[in-house]
Biopython code that builds the backbone (N, CA, C, O; Angstrom):
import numpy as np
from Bio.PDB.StructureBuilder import StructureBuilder

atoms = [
    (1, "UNK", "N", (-34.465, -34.902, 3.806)),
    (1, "UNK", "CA", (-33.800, -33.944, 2.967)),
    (1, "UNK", "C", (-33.157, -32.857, 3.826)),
    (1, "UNK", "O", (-32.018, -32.662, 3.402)),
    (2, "UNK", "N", (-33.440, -32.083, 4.854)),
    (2, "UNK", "CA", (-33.650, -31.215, 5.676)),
    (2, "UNK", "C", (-31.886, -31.742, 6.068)),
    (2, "UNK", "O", (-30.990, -30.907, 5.943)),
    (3, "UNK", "N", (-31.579, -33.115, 6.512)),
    (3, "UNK", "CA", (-30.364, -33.894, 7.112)),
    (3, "UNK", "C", (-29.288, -33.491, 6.012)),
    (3, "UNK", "O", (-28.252, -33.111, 6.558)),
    (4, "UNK", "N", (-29.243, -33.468, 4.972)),
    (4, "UNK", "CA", (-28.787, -33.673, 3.451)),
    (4, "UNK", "C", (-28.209, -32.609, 2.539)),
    (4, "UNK", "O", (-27.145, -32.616, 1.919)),
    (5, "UNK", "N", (-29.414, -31.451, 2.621)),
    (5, "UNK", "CA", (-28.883, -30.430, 2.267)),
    (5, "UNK", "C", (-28.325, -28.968, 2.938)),
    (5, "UNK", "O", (-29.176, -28.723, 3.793)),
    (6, "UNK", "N", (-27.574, -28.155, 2.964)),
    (6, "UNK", "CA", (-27.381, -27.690, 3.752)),
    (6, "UNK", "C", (-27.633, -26.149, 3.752)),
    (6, "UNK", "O", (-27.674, -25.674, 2.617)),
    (7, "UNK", "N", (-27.847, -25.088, 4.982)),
    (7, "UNK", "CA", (-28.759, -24.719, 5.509)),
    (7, "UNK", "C", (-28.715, -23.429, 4.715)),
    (7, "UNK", "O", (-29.604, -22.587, 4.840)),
    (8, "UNK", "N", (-27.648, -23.265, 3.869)),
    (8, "UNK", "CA", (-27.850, -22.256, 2.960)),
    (8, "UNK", "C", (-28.659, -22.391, 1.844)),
    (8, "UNK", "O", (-28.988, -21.317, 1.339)),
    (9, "UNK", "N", (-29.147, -23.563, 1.221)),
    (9, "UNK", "CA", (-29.538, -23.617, 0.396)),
    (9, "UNK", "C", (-30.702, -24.226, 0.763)),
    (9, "UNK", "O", (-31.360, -24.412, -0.261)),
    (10, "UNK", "N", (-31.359, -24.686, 1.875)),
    (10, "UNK", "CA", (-32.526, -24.398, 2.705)),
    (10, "UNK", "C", (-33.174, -23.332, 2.557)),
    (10, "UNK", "O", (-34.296, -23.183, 2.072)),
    (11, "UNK", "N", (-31.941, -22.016, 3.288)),
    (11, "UNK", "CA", (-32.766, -20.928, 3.439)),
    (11, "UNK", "C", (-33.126, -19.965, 2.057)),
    (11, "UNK", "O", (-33.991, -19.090, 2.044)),
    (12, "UNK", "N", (-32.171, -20.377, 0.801)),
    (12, "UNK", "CA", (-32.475, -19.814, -0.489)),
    (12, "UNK", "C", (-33.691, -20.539, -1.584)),
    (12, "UNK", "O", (-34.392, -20.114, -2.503)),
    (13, "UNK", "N", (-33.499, -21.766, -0.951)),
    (13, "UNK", "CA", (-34.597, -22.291, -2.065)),
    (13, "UNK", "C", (-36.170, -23.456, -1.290)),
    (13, "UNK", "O", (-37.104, -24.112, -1.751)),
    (14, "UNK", "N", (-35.742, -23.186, -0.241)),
    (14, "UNK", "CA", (-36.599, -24.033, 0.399)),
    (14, "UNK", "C", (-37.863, -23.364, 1.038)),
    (14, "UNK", "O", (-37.886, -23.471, 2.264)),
    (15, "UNK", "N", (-38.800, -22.772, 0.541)),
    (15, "UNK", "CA", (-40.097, -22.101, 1.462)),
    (15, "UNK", "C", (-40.836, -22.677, 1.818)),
    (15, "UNK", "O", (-41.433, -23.411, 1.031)),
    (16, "UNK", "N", (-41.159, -22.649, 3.090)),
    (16, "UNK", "CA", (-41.794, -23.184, 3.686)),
    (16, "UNK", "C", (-43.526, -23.571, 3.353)),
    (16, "UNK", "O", (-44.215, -24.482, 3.811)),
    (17, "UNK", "N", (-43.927, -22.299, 2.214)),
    (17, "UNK", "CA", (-45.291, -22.602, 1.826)),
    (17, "UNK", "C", (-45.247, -23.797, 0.427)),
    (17, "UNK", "O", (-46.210, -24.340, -0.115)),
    (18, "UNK", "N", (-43.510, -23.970, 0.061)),
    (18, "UNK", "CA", (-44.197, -24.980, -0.885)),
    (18, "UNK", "C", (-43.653, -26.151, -0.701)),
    (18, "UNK", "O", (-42.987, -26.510, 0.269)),
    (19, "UNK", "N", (-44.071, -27.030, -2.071)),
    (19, "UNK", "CA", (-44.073, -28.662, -1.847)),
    (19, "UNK", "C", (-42.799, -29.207, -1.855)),
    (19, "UNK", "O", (-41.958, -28.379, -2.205)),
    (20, "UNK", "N", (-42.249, -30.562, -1.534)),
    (20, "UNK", "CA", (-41.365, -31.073, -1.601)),
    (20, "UNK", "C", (-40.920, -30.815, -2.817)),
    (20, "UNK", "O", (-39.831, -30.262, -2.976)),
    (21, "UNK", "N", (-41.808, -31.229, -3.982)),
    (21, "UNK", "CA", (-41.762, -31.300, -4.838)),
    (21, "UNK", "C", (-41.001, -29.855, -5.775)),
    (21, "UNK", "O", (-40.313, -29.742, -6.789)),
    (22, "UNK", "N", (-41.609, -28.905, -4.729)),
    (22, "UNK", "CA", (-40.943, -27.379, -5.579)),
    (22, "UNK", "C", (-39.793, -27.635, -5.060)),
    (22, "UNK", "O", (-38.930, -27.960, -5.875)),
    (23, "UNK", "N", (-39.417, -27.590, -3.704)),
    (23, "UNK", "CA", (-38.139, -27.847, -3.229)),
    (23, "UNK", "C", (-36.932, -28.487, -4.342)),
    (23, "UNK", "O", (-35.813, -28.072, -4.645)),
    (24, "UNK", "N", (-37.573, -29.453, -4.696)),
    (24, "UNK", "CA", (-36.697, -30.803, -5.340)),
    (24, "UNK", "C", (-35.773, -29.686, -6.410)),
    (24, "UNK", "O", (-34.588, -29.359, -6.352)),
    (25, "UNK", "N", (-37.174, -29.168, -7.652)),
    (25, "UNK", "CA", (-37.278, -28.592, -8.594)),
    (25, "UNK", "C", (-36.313, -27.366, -8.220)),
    (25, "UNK", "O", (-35.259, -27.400, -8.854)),
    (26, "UNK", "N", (-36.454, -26.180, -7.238)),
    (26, "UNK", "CA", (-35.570, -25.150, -7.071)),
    (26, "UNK", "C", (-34.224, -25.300, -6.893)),
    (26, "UNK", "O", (-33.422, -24.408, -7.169)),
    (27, "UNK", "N", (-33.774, -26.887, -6.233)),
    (27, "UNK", "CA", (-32.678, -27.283, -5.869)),
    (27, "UNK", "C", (-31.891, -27.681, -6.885)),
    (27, "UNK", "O", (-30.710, -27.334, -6.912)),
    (28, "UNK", "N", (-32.515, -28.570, -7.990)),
    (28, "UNK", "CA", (-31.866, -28.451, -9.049)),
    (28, "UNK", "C", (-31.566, -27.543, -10.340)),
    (28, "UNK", "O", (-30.734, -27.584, -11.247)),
    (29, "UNK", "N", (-32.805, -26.572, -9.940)),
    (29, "UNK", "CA", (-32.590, -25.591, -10.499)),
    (29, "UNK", "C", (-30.806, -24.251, -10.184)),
    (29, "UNK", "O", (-30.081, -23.462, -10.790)),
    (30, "UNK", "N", (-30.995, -24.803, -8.984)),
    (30, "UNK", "CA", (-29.579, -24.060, -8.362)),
    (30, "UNK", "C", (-28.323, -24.732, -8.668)),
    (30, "UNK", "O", (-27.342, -24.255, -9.238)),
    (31, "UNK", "N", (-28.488, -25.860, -8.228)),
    (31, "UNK", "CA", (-27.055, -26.787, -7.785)),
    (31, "UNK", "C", (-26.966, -28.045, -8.926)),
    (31, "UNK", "O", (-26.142, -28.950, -8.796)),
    (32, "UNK", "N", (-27.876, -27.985, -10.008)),
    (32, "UNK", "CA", (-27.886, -29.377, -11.139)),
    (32, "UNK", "C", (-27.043, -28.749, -12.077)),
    (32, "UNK", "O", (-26.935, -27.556, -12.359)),
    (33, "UNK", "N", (-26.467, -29.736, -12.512)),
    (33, "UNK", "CA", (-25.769, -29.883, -13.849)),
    (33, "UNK", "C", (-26.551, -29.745, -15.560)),
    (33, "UNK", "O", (-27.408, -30.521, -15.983)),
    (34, "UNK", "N", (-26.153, -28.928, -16.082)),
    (34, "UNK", "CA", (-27.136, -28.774, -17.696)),
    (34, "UNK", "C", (-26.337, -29.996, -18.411)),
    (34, "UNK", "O", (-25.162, -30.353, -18.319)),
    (35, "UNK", "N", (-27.763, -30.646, -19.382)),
    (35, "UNK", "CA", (-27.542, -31.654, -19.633)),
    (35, "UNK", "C", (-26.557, -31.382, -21.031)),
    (35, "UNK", "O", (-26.240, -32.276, -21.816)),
    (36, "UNK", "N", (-26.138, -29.886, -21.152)),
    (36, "UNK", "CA", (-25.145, -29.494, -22.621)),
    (36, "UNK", "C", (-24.103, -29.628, -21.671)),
    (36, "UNK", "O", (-23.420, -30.572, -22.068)),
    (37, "UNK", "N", (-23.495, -29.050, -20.335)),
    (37, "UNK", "CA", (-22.240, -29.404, -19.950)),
    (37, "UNK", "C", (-22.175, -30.408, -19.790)),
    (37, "UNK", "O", (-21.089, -30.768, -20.243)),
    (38, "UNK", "N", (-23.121, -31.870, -19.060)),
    (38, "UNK", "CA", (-22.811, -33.560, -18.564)),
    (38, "UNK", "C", (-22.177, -33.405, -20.469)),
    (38, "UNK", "O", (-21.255, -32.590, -20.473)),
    (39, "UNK", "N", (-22.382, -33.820, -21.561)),
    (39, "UNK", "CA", (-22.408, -33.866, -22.767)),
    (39, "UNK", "C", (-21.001, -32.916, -23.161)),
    (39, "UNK", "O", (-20.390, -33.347, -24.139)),
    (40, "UNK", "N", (-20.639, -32.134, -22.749)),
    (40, "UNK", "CA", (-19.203, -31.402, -22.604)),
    (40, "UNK", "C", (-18.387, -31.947, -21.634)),
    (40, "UNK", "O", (-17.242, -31.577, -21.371)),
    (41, "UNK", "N", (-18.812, -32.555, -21.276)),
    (41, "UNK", "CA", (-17.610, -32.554, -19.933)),
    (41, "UNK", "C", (-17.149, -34.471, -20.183)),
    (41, "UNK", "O", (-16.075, -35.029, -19.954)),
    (42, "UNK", "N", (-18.387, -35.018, -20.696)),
    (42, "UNK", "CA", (-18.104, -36.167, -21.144)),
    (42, "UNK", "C", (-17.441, -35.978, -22.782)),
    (42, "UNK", "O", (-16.537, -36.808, -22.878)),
    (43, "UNK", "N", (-17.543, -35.379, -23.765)),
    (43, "UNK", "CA", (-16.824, -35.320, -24.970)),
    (43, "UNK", "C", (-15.201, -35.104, -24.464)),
    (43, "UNK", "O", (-14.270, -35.516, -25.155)),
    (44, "UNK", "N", (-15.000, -34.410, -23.178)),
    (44, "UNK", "CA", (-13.842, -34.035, -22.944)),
    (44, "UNK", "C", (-13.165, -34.829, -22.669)),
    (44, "UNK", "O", (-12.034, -34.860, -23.153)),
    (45, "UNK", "N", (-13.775, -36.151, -21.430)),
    (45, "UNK", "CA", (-13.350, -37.408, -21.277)),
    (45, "UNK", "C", (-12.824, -38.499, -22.036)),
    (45, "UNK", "O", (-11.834, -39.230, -22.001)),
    (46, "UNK", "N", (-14.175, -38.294, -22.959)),
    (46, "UNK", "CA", (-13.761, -39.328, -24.669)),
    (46, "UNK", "C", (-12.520, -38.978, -25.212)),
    (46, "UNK", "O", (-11.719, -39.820, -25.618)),
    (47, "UNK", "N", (-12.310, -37.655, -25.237)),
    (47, "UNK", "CA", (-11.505, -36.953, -26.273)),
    (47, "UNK", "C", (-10.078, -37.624, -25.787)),
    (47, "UNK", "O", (-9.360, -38.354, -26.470)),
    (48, "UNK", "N", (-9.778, -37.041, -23.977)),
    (48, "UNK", "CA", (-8.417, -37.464, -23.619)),
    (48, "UNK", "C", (-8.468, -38.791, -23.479)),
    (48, "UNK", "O", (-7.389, -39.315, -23.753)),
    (49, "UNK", "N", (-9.494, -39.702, -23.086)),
    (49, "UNK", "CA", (-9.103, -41.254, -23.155)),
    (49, "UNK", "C", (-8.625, -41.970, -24.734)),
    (49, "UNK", "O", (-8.338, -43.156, -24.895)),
    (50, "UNK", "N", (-8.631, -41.150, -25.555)),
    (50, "UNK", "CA", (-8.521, -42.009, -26.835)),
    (50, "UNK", "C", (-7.588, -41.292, -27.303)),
    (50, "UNK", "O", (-7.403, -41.398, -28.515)),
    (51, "UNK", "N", (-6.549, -40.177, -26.394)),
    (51, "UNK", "CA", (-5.578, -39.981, -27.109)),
    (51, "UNK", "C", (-4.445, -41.105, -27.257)),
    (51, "UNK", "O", (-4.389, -42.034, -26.450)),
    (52, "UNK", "N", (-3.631, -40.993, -28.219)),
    (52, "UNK", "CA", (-2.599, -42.107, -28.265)),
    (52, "UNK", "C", (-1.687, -41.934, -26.827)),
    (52, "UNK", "O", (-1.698, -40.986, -26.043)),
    (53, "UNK", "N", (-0.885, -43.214, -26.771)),
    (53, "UNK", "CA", (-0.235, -43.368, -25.771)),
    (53, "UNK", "C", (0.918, -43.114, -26.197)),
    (53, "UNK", "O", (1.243, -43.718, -27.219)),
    (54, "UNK", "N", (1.657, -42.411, -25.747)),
    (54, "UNK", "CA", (3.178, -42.044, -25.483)),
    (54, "UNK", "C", (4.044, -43.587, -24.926)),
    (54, "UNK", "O", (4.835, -44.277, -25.569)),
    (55, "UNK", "N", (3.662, -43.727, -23.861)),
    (55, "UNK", "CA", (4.272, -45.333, -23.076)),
    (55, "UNK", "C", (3.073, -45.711, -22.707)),
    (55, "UNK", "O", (2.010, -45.095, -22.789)),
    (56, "UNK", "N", (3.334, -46.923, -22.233)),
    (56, "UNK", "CA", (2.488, -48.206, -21.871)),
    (56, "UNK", "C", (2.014, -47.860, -20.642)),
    (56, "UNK", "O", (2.924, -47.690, -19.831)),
    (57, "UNK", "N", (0.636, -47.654, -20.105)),
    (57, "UNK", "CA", (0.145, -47.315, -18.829)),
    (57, "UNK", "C", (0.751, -48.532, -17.677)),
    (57, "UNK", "O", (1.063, -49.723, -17.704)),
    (58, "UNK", "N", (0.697, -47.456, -16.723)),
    (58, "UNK", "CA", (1.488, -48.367, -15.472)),
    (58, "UNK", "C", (0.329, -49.747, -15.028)),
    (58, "UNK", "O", (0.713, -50.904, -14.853)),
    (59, "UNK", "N", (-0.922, -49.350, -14.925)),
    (59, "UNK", "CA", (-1.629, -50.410, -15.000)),
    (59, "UNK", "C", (-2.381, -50.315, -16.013)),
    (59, "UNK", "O", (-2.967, -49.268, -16.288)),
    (60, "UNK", "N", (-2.475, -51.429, -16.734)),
    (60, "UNK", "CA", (-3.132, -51.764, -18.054)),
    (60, "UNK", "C", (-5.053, -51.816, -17.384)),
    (60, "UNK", "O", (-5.895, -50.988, -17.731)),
    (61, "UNK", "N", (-5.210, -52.492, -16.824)),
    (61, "UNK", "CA", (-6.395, -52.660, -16.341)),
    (61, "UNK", "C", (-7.152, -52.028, -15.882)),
    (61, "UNK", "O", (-8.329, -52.343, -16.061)),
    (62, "UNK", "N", (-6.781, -50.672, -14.961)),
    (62, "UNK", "CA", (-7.124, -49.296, -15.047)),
    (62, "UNK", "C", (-7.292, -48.562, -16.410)),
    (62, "UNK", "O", (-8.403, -48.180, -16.775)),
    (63, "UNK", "N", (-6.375, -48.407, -17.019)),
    (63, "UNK", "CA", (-6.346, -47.561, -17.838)),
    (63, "UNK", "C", (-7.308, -48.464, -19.196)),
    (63, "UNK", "O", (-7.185, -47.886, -20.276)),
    (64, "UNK", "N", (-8.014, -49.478, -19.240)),
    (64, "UNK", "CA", (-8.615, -49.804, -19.876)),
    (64, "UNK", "C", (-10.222, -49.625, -19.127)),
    (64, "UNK", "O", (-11.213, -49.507, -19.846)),
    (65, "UNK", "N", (-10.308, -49.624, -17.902)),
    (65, "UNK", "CA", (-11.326, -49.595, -16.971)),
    (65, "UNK", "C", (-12.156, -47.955, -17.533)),
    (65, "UNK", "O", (-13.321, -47.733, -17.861)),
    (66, "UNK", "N", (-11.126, -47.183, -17.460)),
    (66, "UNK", "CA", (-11.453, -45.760, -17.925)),
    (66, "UNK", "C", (-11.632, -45.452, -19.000)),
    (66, "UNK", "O", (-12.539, -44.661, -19.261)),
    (67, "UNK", "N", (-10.834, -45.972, -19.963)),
    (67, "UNK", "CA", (-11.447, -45.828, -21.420)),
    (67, "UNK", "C", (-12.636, -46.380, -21.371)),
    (67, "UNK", "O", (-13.479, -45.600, -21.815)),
    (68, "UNK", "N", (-13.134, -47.521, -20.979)),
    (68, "UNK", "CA", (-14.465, -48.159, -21.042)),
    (68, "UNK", "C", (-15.613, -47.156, -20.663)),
    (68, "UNK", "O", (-16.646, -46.946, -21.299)),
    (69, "UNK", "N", (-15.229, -46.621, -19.566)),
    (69, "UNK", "CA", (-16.130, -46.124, -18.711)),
    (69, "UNK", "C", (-16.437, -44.552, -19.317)),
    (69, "UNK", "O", (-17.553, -44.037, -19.257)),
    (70, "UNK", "N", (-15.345, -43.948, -19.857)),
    (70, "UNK", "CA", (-15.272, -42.633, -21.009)),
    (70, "UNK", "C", (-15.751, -42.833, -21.898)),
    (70, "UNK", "O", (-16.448, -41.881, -22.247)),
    (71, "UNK", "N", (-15.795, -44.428, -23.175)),
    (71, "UNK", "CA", (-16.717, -44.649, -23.813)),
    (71, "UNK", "C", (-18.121, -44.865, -23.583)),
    (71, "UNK", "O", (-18.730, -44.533, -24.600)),
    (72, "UNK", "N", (-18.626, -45.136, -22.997)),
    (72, "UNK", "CA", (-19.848, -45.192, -22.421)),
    (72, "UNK", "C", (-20.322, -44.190, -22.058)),
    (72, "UNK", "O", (-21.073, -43.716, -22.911)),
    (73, "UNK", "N", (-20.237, -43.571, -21.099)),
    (73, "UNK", "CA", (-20.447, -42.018, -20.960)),
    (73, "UNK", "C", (-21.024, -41.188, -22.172)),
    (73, "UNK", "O", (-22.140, -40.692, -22.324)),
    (74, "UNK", "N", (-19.753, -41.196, -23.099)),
    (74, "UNK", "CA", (-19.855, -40.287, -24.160)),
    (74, "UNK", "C", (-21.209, -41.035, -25.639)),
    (74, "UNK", "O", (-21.843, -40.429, -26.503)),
    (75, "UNK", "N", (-21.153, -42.266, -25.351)),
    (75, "UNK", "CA", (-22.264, -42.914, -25.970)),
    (75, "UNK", "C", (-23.495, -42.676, -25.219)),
    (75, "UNK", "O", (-24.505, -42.770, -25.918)),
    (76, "UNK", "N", (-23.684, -42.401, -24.028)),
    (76, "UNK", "CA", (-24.943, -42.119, -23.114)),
    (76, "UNK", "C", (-25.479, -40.856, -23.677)),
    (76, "UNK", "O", (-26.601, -40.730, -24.170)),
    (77, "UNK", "N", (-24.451, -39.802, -23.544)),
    (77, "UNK", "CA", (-24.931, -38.857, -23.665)),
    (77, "UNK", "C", (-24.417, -38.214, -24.994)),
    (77, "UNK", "O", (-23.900, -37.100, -24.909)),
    (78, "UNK", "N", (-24.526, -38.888, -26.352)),
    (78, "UNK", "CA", (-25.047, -38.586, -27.636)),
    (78, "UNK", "C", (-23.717, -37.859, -28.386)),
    (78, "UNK", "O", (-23.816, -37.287, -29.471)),
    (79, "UNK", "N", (-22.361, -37.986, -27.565)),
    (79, "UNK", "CA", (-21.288, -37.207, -27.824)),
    (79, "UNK", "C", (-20.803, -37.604, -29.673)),
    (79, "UNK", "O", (-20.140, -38.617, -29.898)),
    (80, "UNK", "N", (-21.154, -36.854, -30.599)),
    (80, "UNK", "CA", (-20.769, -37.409, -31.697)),
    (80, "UNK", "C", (-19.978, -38.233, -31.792)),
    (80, "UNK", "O", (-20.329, -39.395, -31.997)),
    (81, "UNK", "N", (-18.589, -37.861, -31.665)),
    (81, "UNK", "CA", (-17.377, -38.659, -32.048)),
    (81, "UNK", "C", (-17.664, -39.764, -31.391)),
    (81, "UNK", "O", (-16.844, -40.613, -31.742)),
    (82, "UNK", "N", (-18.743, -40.392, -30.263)),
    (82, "UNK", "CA", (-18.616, -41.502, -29.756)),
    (82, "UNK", "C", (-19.636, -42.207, -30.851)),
    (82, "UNK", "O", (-19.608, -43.368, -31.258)),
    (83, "UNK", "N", (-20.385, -41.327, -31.139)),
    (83, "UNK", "CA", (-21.715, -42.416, -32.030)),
    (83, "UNK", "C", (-21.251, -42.525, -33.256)),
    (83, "UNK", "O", (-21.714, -43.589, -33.668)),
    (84, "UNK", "N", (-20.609, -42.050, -34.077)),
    (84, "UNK", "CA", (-20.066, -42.162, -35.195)),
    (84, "UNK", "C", (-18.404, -42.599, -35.055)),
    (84, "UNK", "O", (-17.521, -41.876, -34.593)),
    (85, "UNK", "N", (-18.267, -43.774, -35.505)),
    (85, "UNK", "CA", (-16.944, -43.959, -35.359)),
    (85, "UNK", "C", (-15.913, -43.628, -36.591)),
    (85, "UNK", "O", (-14.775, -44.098, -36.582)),
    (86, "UNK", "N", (-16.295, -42.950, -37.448)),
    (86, "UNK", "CA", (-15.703, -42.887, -38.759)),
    (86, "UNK", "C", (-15.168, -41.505, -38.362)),
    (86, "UNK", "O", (-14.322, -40.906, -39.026)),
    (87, "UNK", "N", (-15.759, -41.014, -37.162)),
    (87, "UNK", "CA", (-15.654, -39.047, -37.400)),
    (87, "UNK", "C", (-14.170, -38.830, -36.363)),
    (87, "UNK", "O", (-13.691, -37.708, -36.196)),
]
sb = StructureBuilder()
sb.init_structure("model")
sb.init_model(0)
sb.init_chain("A")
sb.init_seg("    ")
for serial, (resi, resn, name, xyz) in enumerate(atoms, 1):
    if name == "N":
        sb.init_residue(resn, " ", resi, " ")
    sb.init_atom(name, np.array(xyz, "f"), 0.0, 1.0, " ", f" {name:<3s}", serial, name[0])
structure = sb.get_structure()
């Protein structure tokens, strides 16, 4: 870990009297993502992948790759409009 993270955030969350384990915990306490923004930030994804298309994407296979991958997401993480398809 020591290789990995870097030395500022060593010296803010890393004390030496505690466990890896606090380590882990303070680190994500600093630098993790809240599981209401992953859940915002994926509704946001859903939202623009399913807008209508203006023209025909330059690659079809991409641009279906990403909708897939925006649907899913937004089904992972409980995004209404993905679990209800009527809404």
């Amino acid at each position: 870990m020591l290789k990995t993270v870097s030395e500022h955030l060593i010296r803010t969350t890393c004390d030496l009297e505690d466990t890896l384990k606090g380590w882990y915990r303070k680190l994500k306490e600093q630098v993790g993502v809240s599981a209401t923004k992953q859940k915002l930030d994926a509704r946001a994804l859903y939202k623009t992948a399913n807008k209508p298309l203006t023209k025909a994407p330059r690659d079809p296979l991409v641009w279906l790759n990403t909708w897939e991958e925006a649907v899913t997401l937004a089904k992972e993480k409980k995004v209404p409009e993905a679990q209800q398809l009527d809404i």
